[in-house]
C-alpha positions, 0 to 999 in steps of 0.5 A: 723106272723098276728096280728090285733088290734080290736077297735071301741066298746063301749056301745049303745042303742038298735037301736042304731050303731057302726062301728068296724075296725081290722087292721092288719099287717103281708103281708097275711091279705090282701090276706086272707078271714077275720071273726068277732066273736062275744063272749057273756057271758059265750058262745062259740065265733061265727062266726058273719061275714066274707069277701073273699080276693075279697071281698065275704060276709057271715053273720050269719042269725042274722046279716043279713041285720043289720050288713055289712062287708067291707075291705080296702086292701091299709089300711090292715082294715077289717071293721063292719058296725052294725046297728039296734043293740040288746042286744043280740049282746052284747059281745066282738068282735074279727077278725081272720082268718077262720082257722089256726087262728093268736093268739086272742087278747083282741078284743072289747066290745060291750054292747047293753042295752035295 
């Protein structure tokens, strides 16, 4: 079974940047498209990002041209390069699957003051 520990939050000026890391375990993790959700104060978890097996990138249209996505097969490592953050991206942030998701873990905070 996948699992995957998130890290790499905390709290930071607007402007400023973060870099979040999920490293997973499991043999599928470096085979399979990975997403990071964003879950704002009382709103759904969205889909912010997400990296093929090959390494295909989408983002959500908010985080387009601030936010990268990358991975590192050889360390099971999907990384989120953010810059230029908002307020609006705080929240706590999460990987997974696009489907079939592993269970959530506690993921990690991210808090962007104005």
């Amino acid at each position: 079974q996948v699992q995957a520990v998130e890290s790499g939050g905390g709290l930071v000026q607007a402007g400023g940047s973060l870099r979040l890391s999920c490293e997973g375990s499991g043999s599928i993790f470096s085979i399979a498209a990975i997403g990071w959700y964003r879950q704002a104060p009382g709103k759904e978890r969205v889909l912010v990002a997400h990296i093929g097996s090959r390494g295909t990138t989408k983002y959500e249209d908010s985080v387009k041209g601030r936010f990268t996505i990358s991975r590192d097969n050889s360390k099971n490592t999907v990384y989120l390069e953010m810059n230029k953050l908002k307020p609006e991206d705080t929240g706590v942030y999460y990987c997974n699957f696009l489907m079939n998701y592993w269970p959530w873990g506690p993921g990690t905070q991210v808090t962007v003051s104005s």
